[in-house]
C-alpha positions in Angstrom: -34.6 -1.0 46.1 -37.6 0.5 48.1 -41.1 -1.4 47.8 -42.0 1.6 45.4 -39.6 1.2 42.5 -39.8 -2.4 42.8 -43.1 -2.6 41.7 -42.3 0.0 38.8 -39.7 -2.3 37.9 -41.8 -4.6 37.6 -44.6 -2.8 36.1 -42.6 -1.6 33.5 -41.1 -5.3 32.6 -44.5 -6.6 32.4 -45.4 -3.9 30.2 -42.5 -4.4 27.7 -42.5 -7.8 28.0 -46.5 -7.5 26.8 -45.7 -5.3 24.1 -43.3 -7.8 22.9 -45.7 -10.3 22.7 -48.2 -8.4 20.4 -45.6 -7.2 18.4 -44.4 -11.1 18.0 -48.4 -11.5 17.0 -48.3 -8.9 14.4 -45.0 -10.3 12.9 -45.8 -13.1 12.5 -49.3 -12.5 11.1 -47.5 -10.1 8.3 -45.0 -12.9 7.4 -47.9 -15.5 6.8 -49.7 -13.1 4.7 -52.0 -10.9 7.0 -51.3 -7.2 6.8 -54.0 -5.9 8.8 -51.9 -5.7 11.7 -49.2 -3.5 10.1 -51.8 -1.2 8.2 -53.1 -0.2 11.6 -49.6 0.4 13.1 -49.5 -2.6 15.3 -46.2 -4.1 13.6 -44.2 -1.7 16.0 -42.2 -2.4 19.5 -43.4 1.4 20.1 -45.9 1.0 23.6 -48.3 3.2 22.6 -49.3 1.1 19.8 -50.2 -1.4 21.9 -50.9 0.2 25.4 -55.0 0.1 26.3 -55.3 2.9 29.1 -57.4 0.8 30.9 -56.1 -2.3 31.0 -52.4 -1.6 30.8 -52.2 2.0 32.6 -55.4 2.8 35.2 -56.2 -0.6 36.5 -52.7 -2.7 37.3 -50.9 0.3 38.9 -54.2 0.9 41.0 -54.4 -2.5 41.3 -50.3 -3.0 41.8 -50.4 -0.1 44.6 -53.5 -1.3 46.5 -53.5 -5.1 46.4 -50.3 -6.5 45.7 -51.6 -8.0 42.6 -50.8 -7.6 38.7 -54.0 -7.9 36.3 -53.7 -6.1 33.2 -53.9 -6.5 29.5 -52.9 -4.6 26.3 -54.6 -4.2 23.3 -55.3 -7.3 21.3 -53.8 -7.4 18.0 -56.3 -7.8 14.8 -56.2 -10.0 12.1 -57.9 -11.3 9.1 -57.6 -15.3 9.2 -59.0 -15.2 5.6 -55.7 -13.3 4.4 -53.5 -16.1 5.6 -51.9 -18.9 3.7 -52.8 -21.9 5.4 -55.6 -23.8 7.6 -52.7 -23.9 10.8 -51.4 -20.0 10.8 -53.9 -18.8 12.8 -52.4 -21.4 15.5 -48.9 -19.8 14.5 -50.0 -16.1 14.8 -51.6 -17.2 18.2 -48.9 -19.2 19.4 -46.4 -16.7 18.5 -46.8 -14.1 21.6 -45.7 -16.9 24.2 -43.3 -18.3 21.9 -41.7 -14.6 22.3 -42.0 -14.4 26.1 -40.4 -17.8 26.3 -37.3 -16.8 24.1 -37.3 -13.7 26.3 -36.8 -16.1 29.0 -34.2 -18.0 27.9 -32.1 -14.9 26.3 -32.3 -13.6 29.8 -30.9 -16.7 31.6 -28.2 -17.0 29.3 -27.4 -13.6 29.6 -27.3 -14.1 33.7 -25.3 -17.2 33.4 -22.4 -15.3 31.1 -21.8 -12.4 33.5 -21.7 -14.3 36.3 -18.6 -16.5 34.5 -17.2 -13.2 33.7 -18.0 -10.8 36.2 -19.4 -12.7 39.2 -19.9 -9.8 41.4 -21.9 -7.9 39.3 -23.7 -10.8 37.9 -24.6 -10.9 42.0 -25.5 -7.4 41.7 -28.0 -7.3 38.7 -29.6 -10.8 39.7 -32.9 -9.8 41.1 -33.4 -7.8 38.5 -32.6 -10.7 35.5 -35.2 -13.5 37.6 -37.8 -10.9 37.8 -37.7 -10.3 34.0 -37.3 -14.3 33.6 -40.5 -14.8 35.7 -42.4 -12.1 34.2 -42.0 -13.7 30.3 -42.6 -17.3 31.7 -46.0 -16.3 33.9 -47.1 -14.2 30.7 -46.2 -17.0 28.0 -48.0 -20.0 30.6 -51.1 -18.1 31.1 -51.5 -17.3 27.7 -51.4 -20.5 26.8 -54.4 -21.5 28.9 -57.1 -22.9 26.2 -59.6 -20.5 27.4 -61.0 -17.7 24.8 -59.8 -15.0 24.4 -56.6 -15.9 25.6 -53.9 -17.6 22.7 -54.5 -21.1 24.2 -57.8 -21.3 22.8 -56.5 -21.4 19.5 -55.5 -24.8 20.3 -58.7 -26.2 20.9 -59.6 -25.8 17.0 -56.3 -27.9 16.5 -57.4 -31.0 19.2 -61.4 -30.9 19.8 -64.1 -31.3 16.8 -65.7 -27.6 15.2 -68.6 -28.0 17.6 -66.6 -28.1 21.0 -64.7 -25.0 19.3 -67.8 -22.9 19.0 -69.0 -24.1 23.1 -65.3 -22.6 23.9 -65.6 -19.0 22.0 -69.3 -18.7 23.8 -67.7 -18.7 27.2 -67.2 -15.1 27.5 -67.2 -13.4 30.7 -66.5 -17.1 32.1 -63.9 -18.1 30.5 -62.2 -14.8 31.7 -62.8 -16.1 34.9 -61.4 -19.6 34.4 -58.2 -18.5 33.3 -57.7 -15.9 36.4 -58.3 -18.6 38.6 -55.8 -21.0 36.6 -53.5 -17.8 36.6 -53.4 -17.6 40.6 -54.1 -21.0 42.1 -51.5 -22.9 39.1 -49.5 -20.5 37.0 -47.3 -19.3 39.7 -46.8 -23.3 40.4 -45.6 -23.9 36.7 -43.8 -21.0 36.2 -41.5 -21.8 39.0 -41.1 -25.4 37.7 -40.2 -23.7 33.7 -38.0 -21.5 35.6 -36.1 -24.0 37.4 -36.1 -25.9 34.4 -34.7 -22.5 32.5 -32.3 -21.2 34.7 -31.6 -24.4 37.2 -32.6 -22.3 40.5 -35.5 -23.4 42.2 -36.5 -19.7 43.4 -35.5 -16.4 42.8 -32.3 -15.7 42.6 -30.9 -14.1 45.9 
């Protein structure tokens, strides 16, 4: 696979893997009560529902094809907190898009480790392309899980630190954007190849 469609590959695992995540989002706001999501069409695995040209099309391929480097985002999915049942949903609706990445992780590994007890060669064959996708859903479910607005972490800080420390967090703006790059480069790629080894029980990409 030339340097070209690798990065396509991967472009295009990143992206479905992302719209995975905001779909998991919408679901499970719907299921605790919040339609708002689903009345704007977001309840869908259909990209375009979810794809911000910007942040998902324009800047990671120029980004991707100039750098090296993956930064990107989708469109955030809305919700009403006031339409759900309880104080903790928010939390699940948050929590849900990693949760999803996560399973994707696992599904994938499991699905490795069958073909290569069945067919081992092709299991061989296919096995940069399985570790990719597992990496992908673990960088994407640990860096949305930093507590930094507006990323799903920082729903946790309402569930751990008093109202007032809540309200410091959501007035971070441009800087907690900031924090979590830096966490994403300097200790994501750290802790996603620990989860991964922990996952799949390689300590690298499969070869």
């Amino acid at each position: 696979m030339t340097d070209f469609t690798s990065k396509i590959f991967l472009y295009f695992v990143i992206v479905l893997s992302a719209v995975i995540h905001e779909y998991s989002h919408a679901f499970m706001a719907n299921e605790l009560g919040d339609d708002t999501a689903r009345e704007m069409g977001r309840l869908s695995l259909n990209p375009i529902r979810h794809i911000d040209i910007m942040g998902t099309v324009l800047v990671p391929l120029f980004l991707m094809f100039t750098s090296g480097i993956f930064i990107g985002w989708a469109k955030p999915v809305p919700f009403n907190p006031l339409k759900l049942k309880g104080p903790k949903d928010e939390l699940k609706v948050a929590l849900a898009g990693p949760a999803s990445n996560l399973a994707i992780a696992v599904i994938m590994s499991g699905l490795f480790f069958v073909m290569k007890a069945v067919i081992y060669n092709s299991a061989i064959v296919i096995a940069p392309f399985v570790a990719l996708i597992i990496q992908v859903n673990i960088s994407l479910a640990l860096f949305n899980l930093i507590p930094v607005p507006p990323l799903d972490g920082s729903r946790l800080i309402g569930v751990v630190l008093p109202f007032e420390w809540t309200r410091r967090f959501e007035r971070l703006g441009i800087l907690g954007i900031v924090i979590a790059l830096w966490i994403g480069m300097m200790v994501i790629p750290y802790a996603a190849s620990f989860v991964f080894y922990i996952v799949t029980g390689f300590g690298r990409l499969f070869s």
